[in-house]
C-alpha positions as CSV (number, residue, x, y, z in Angstrom):
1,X,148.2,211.6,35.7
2,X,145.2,209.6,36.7
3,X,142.6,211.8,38.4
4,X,141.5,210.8,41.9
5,X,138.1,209.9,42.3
6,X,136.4,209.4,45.6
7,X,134.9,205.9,46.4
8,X,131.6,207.6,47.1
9,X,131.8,209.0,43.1
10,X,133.9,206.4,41.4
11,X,130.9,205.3,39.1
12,X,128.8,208.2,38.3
13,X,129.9,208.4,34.8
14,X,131.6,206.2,32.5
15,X,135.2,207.0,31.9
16,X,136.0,204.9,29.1
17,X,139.9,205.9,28.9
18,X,140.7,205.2,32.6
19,X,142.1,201.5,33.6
20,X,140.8,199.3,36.3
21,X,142.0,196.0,35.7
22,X,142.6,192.4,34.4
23,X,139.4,190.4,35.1
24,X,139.0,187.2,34.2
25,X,141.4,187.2,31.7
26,X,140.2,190.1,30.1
27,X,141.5,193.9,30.5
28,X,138.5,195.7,31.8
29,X,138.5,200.0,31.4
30,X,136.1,202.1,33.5
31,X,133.3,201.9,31.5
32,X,133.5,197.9,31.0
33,X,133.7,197.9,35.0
34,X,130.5,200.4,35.6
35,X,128.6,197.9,33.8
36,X,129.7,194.8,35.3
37,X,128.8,197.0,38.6
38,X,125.5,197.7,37.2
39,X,124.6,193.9,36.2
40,X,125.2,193.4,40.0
41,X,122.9,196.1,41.3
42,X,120.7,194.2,39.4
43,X,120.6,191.2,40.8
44,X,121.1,192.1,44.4
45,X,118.1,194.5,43.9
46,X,115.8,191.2,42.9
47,X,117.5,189.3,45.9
48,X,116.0,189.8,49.4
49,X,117.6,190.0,52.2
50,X,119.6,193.3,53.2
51,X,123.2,191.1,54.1
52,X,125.1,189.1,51.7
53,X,128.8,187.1,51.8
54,X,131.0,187.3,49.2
55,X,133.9,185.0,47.9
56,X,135.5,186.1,44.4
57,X,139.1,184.7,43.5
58,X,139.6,187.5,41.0
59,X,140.1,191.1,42.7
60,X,138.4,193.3,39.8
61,X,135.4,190.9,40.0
62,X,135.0,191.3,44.0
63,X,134.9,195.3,43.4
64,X,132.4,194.5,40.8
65,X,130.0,192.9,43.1
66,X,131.0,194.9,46.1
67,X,130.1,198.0,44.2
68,X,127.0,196.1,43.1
69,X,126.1,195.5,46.4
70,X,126.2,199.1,47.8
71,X,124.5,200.2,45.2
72,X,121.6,198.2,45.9
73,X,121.7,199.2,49.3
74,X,123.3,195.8,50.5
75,X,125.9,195.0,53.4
76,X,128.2,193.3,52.5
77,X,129.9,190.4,54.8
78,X,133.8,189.2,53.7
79,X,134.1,185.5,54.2
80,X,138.3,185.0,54.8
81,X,137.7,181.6,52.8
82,X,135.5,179.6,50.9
83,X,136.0,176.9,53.5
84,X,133.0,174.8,54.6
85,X,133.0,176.0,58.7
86,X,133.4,179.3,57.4
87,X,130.6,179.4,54.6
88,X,128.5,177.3,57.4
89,X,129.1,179.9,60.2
90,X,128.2,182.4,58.1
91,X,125.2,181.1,56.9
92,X,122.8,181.8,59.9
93,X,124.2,185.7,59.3
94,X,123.4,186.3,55.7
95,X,120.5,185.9,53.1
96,X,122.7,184.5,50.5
97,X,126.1,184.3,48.9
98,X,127.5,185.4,45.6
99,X,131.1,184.4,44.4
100,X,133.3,181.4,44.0
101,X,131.5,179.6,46.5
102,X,130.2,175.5,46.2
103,X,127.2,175.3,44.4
104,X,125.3,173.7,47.5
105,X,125.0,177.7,49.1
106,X,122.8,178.7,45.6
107,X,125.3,181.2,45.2
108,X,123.9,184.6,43.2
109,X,124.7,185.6,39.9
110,X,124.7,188.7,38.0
111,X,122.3,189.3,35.6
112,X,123.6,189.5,31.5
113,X,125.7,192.9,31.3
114,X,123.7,195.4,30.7
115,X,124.0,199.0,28.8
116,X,125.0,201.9,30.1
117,X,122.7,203.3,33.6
118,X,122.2,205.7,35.6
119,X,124.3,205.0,39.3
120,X,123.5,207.5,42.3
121,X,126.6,208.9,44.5
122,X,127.0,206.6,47.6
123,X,126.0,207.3,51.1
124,X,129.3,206.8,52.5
125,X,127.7,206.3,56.3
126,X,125.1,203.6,54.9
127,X,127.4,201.4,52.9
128,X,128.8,198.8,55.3
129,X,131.1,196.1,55.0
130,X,131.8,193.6,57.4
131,X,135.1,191.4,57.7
132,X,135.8,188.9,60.2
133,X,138.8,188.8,62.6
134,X,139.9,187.1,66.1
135,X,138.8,188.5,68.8
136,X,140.5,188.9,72.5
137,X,138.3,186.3,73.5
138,X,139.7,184.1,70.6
139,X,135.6,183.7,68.7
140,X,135.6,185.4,65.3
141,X,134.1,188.4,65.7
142,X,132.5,190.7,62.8
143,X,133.9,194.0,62.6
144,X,131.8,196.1,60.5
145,X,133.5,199.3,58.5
146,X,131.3,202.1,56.8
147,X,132.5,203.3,53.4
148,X,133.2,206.8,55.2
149,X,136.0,205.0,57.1
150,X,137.2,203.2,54.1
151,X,137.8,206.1,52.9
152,X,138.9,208.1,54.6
153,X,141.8,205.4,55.2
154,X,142.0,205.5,51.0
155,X,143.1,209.2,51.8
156,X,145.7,208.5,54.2
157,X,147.3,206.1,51.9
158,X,147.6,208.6,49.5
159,X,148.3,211.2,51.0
160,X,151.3,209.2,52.5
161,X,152.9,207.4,49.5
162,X,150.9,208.5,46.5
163,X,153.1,211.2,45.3
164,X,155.2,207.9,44.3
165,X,153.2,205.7,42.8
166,X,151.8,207.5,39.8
167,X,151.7,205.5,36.6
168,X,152.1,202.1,38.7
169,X,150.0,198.9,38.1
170,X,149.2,197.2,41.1
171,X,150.4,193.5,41.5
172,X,150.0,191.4,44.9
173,X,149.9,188.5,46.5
174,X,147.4,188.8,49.2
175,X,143.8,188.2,49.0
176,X,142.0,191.2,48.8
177,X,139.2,189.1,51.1
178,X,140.8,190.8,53.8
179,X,141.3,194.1,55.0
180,X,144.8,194.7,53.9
181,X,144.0,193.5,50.6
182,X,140.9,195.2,49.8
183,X,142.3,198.4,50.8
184,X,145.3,198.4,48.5
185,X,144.3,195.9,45.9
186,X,140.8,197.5,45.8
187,X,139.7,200.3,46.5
188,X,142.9,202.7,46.9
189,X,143.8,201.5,42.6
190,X,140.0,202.2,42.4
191,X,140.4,205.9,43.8
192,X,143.6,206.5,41.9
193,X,143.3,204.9,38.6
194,X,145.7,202.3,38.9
195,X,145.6,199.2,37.1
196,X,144.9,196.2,39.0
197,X,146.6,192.7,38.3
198,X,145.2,189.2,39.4
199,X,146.8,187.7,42.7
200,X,150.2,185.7,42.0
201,X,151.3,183.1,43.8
202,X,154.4,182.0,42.2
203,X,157.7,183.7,42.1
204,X,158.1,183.4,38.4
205,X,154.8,184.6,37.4
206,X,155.9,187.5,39.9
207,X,159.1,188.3,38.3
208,X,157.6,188.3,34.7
209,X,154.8,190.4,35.6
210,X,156.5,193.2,37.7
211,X,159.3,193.8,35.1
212,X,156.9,194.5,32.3
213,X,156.1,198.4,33.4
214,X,156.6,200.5,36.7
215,X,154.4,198.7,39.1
216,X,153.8,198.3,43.1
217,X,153.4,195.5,44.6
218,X,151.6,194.4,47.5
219,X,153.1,191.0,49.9
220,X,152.7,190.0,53.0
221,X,156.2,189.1,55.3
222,X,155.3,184.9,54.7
223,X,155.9,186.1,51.0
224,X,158.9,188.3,50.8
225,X,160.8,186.2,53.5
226,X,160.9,183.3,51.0
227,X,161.8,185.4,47.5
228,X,164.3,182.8,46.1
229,X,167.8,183.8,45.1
230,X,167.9,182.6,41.7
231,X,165.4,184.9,39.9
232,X,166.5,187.5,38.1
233,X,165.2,190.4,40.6
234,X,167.7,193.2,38.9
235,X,165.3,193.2,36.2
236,X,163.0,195.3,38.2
237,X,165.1,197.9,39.6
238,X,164.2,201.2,38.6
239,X,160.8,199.9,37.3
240,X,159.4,198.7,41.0
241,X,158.5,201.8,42.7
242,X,157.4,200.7,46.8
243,X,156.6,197.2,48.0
244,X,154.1,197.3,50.3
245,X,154.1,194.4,53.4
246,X,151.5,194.1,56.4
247,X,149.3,191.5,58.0
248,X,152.5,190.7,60.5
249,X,155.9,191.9,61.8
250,X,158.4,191.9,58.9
251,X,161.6,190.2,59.7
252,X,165.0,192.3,59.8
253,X,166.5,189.9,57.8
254,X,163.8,189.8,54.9
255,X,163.5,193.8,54.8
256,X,167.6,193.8,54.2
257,X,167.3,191.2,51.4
258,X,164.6,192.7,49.4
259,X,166.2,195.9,49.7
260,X,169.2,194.3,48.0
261,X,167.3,192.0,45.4
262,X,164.3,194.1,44.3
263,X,166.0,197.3,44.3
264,X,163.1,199.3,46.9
265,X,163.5,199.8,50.5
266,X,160.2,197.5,51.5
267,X,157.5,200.2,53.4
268,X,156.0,198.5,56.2
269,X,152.8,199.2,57.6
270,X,150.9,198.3,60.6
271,X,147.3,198.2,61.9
272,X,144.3,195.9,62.3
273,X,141.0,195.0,61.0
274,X,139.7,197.0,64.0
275,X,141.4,199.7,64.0
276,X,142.6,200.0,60.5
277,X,145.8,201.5,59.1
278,X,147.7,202.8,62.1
279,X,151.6,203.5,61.3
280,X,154.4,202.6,58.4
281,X,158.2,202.1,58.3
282,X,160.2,202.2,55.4
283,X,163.4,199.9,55.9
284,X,166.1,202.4,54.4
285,X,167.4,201.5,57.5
286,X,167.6,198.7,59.7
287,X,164.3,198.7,62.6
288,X,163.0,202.4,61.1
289,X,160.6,203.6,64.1
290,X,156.7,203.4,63.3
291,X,155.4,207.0,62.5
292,X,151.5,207.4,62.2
293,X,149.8,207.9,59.2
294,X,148.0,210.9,58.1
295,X,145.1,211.8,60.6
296,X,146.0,209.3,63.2
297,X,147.0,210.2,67.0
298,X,148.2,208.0,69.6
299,X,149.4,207.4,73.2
300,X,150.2,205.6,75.6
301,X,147.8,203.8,78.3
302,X,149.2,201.4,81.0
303,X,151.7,200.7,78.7
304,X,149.5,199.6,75.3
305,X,149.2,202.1,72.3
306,X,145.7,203.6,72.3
307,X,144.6,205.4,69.1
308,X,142.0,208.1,67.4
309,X,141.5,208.1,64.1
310,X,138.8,208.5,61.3
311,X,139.2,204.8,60.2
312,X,137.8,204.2,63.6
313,X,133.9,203.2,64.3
314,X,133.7,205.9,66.8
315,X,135.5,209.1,67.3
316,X,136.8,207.7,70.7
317,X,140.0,206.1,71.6
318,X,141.2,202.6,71.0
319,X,143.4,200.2,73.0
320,X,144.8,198.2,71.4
321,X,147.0,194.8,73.0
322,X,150.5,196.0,71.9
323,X,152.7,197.4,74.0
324,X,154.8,200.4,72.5
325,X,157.6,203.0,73.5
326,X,157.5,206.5,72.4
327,X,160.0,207.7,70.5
328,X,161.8,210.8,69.1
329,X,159.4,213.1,66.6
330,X,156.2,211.6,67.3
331,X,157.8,208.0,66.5
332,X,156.8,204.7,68.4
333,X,158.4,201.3,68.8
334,X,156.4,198.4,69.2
335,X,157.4,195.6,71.9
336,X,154.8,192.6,71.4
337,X,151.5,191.6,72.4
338,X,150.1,190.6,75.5
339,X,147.1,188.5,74.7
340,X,146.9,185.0,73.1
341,X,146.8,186.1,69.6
342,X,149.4,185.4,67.7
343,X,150.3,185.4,63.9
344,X,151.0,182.4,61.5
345,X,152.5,183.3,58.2
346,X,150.2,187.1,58.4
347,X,147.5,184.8,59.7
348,X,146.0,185.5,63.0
349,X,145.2,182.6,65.3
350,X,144.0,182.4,68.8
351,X,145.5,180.2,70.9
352,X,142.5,180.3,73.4
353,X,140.3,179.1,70.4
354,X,142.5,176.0,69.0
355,X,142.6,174.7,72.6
356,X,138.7,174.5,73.0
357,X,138.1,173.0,69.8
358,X,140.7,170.3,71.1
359,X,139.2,169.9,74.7
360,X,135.7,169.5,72.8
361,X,137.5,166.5,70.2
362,X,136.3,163.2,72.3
363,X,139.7,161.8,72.1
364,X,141.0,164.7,73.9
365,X,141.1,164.6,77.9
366,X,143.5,168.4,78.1
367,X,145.4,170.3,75.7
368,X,147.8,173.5,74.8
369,X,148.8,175.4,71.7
370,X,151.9,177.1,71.7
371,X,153.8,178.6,68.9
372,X,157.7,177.0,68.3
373,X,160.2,179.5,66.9
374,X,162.6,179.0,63.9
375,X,163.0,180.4,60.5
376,X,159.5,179.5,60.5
377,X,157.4,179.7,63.0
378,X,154.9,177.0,64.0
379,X,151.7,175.8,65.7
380,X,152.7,173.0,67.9
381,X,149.9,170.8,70.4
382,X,150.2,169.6,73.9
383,X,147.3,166.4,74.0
384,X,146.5,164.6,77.0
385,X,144.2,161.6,75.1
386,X,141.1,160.8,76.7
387,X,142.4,156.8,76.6
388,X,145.6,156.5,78.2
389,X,146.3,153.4,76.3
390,X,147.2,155.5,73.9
391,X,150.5,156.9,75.7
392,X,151.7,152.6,75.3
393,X,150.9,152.2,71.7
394,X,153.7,153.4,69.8
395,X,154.6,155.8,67.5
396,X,152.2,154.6,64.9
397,X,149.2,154.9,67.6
398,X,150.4,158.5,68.8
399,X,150.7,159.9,65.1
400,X,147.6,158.4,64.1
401,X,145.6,160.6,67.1
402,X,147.4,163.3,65.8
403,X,146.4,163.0,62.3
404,X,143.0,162.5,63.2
405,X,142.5,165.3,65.4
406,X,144.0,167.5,62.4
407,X,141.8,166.0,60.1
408,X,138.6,167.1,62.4
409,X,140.2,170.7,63.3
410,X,141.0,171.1,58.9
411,X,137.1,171.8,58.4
412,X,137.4,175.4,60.5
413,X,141.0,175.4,60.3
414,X,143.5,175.9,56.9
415,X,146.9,174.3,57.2
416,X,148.4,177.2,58.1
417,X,146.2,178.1,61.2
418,X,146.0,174.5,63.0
419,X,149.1,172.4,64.7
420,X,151.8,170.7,62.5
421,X,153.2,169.3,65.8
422,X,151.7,167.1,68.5
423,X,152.5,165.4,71.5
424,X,151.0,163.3,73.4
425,X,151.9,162.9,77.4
426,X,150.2,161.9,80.2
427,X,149.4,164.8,82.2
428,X,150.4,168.6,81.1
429,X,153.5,170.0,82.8
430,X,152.0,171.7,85.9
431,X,154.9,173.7,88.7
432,X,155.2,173.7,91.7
433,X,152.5,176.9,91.6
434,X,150.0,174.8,89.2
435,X,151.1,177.0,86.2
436,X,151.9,175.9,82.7
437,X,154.8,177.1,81.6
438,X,155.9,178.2,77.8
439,X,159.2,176.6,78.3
440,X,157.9,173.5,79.9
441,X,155.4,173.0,76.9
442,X,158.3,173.9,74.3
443,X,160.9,171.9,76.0
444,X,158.2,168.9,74.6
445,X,159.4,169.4,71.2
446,X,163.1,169.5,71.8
447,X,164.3,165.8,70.5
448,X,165.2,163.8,73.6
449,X,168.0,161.5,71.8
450,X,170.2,162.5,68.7
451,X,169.7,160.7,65.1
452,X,171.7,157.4,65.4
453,X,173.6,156.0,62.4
454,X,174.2,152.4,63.2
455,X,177.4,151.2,61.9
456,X,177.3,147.4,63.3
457,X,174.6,145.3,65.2
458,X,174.5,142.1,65.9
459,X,173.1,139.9,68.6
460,X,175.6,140.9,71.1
461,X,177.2,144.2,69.7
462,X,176.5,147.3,68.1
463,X,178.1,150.5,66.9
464,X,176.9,154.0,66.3
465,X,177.7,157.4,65.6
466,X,175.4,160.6,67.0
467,X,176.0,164.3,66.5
468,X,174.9,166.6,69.1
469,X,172.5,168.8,68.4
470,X,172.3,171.9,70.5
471,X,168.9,171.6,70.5
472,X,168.3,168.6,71.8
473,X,166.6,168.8,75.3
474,X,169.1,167.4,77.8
475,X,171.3,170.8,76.8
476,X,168.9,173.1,77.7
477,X,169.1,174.5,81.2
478,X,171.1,171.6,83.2
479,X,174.0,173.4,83.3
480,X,173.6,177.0,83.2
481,X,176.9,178.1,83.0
482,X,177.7,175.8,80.2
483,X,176.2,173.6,77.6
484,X,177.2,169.7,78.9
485,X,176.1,166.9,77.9
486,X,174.6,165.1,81.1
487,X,176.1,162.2,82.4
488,X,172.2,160.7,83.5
489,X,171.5,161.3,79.3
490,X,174.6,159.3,78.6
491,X,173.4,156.9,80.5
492,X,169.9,157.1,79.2
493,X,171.2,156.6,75.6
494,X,173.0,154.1,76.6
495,X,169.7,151.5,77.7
496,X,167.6,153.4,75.3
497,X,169.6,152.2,72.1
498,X,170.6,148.9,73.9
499,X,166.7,148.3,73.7
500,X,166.7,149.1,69.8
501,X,169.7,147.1,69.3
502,X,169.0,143.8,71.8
503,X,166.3,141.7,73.3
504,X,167.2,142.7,76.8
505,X,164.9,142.1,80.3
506,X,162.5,144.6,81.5
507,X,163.7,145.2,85.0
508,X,166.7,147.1,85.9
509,X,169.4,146.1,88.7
510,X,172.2,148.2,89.0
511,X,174.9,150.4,87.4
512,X,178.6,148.9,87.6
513,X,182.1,150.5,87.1
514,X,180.9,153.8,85.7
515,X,183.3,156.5,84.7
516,X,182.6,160.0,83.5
517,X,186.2,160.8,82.0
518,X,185.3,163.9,79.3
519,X,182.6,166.5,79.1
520,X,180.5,166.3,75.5
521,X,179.7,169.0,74.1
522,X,176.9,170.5,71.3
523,X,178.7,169.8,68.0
524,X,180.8,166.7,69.2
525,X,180.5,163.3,67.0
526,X,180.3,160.5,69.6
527,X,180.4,156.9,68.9
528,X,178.4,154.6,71.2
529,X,179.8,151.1,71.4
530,X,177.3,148.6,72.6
531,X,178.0,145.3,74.0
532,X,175.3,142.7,75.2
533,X,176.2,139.4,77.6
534,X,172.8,137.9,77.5
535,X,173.8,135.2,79.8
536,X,174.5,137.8,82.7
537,X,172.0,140.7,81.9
538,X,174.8,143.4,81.5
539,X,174.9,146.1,78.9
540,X,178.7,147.8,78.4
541,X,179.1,151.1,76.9
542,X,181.8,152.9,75.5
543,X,181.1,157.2,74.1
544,X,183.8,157.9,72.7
545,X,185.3,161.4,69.9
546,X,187.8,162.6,68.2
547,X,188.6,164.1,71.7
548,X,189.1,160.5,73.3
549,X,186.9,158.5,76.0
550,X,183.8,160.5,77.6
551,X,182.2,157.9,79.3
552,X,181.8,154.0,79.9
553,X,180.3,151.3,82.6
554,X,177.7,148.2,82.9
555,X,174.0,148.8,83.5
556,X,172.7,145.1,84.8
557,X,169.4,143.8,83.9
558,X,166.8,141.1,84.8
559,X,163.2,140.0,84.1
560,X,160.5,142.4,86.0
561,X,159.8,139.4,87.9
């Protein structure tokens, strides 16, 4: 059994027989670590400046330089990426960086390892950290955590699940540049002698790795909701011992199915950068209830869950935005947020913050971000463009704004935290009250007309086939007691895929001889049979199924004139 050594203590002797990890390549004991630490304190000690940014891809190579750092009576700012807008904001907060960062920020390097030196305890209330989050108000904020909190959080996490880990090796996928990461790719395998693996990103490298020796591994929902079938999980049963998931809600289906695969009930386990650990779950059943950690209390205000805790700045109580229901035995159940931020594959994102930069873009008159639901959730954008010749210039024009307003958000914004969807209209969807609604904004990306697959077109006939999609917009809410296809969409369809298929006038006359003989429903396979008399102006139509004739008449056109 590896003895626990407190973060404050971790490196006052050299314990040559004790593992830390894999860095670099190269397997690293405690008394290859201490000096890698020590090299550090040396070069932060020559460096001025009291605050300093770190970036490191490799975990065991961070704790290096974070120990470093504290040592040399450093604080230590965590930059989320190595992105430009992030390394540029952070710039005017720091003296320096050190890490995997682009050449152009002169980033520090250690100094040539060094022997064996002397390293003093750490004050745990004067070593800071500070890692950067969303705020309410949607401007990254830096939250700043003392090493006392840190660990006193460590403790917790034993005290909770380390009876069950002894012996593991610690293998994750999340970047221990955040808090969730650090804390149990860091500095909990620090305090308990566990070994610690790079970060993997592949499934295969994964599967390999974990089924070597008993091992924990550390995920993030976005990873275990996409663990493909075809690996050969059974080889880990027995040898995985808890899989670990935070940074967002974890979905019923994915804690059943790695359950199943993996062999290990997933544990769950909530909190924030602010408030740190809060609660876990284990999913030995389906939606377990949230029971606190060790050394945390909470209750109930107007509705939110407030908590006390030593992971906390202060000794007060926190609000936080989630609402919650108490349950039996000190248990909780959470039942969403009510601010604007919201999380993208365990990434948080403020909603408030992507509409400003958008309003400030030149091009851009209005806009709102919404999130669209599906087996995977996504950022989608509301644009009114500053030039409303933009609205008559195609699809070409339209996706071309889009693309180039991603392309300007892509220097603060990854590809994960920034819209994958756009549309452009001419004004936003106001009511009758001068609110914009969810559903009005989301009803934009429901697809207005079904895929067509033309069987015949000519000059003066065509023929197609459509499937209805239950998600296409003129289902949703025009018949509440049943989903209908519209007679006005029919008829929309009708001149909208006339246009595609014929040279016909701009102006419309009239409707002649139309008959609505058979509801359409989601699922049905119409044919559309076209017919153009160019001579006359008149379009005929013809749906028809499997379940007969649903609809058919003339629509008359002429020139605008």
């Amino acid at each position: 059994m590896a003895e626990w050594i407190s973060l404050d203590r971790l490196l006052l002797d050299a314990r040559p027989q004790r593992p830390v990890g894999v860095c670099d390549g190269v397997l690293l004991d405690h008394a290859g670590f201490r000096r890698r630490v020590l090299a550090w304190r040396s070069a932060f000690a020559a460096a001025e400046g009291r605050d300093w940014a770190l970036y490191f891809d490799d975990a065991v190579a961070f704790a290096a330089a974070l120990y470093g750092a504290w040592h040399a009576g450093k604080r230590v700012f965590l930059a989320a990426d190595n992105l430009p807008a992030t390394l540029q904001a952070l710039q005017s907060q720091v003296s320096g960086f050190a890490g995997d960062v682009s050449a152009d920020y002169r980033p520090l390097t250690a100094v040539d390892a060094v022997a064996d030196g002397a390293l003093r305890m750490l004050d745990e209330r004067a070593c800071e950290l500070c890692v950067f989050t969303s705020g309410s108000t949607g401007q990254p904020s830096a939250i700043s955590k003392r090493l006392d909190q840190l660990a006193r959080e460590v403790d917790a996490l034993q005290a909770a699940f380390g009876a069950q880990l002894e012996g593991v090796e610690v293998h994750g996928t999340v970047s221990h540049q955040h808090i969730y990461g650090l804390l149990f790719r860091v500095l909990w395998p620090l305090a308990a002698g566990r070994l610690i693996h790079p970060r993997r990103f592949f499934h295969e490298d994964l599967v390999a790795a974990l089924s070597g020796t008993d091992t924990v591994l550390v995920a993030t929902p976005a990873h275990l909701k996409r663990l493909p079938e075809q690996l050969d999980w059974a080889s880990l049963h027995g040898r995985l011992r808890a899989v670990f998931s935070s940074g967002g809600p974890l979905p019923e289906e994915a804690a059943r199915q790695v359950r199943k695969w993996l062999g290990v009930a997933p544990t769950e386990v909530y909190g924030s950068s602010e408030t740190g650990g809060i609660a876990w779950r284990r999913w030995e059943t389906d939606l377990p209830p949230w029971q606190p950690l060790p050394g945390v209390q909470w209750r109930i205000e107007e509705g939110c869950l407030a908590v006390a805790s030593p992971h906390l700045e202060n000794a007060g109580w926190w609000r936080t935005q989630d609402r919650v229901e108490a349950l039996a035995d000190g248990c909780f159940r959470l039942l969403g947020r009510t601010d604007r931020i919201v999380k993208i594959e365990e990434r948080r994102v403020s909603l408030d913050a992507l509409e400003r930069a958008l309003r400030e873009d030149t091009e851009v008159e209005d806009a709102r971000v919404l999130v669209l639901p599906g087996q995977r959730e996504q950022l989608a954008a509301v644009v009114v463009p500053a030039d409303p010749a933009l609205l008559d210039g195609g699809d070409a024009a339209r996706r071309a704004l889009g693309q180039r307003l991603g392309a300007r958000l892509a220097h603060s914004h990854d590809a994960v935290t920034r819209p994958r969807r756009w549309r452009l209209v001419p004004s936003l969807p106001f009511n009758a009250q001068g609110k914009v609604t969810q559903s009005a904004l989301a009803a934009l990306f429901q697809p207005l007309m079904p895929v067509p697959l033309w069987d015949h077109r000519d000059t003066s006939s065509a023929t197609l086939r459509m499937t209805l999609d239950p998600a296409l917009r003129p289902f949703q809410g025009h018949f509440p007691q049943a989903a209908i296809l519209p007679g006005v969409a029919q008829l929309d369809w009708a001149v909208r895929f006339g246009r595609q298929a014929f040279a016909m006038p701009a102006g419309f006359l009239r409707m002649d001889a139309v008959k609505f003989q058979h509801v359409a429903r989601p699922g049905d396979v119409l044919t559309l049979q076209l017919d153009w008399d160019a001579a006359r102006g008149v379009l005929g139509f013809r749906y028809t199924s499997s379940h007969g004739m649903h609809s058919s008449g003339k629509v008359v056109f002429a020139d605008a004139d």
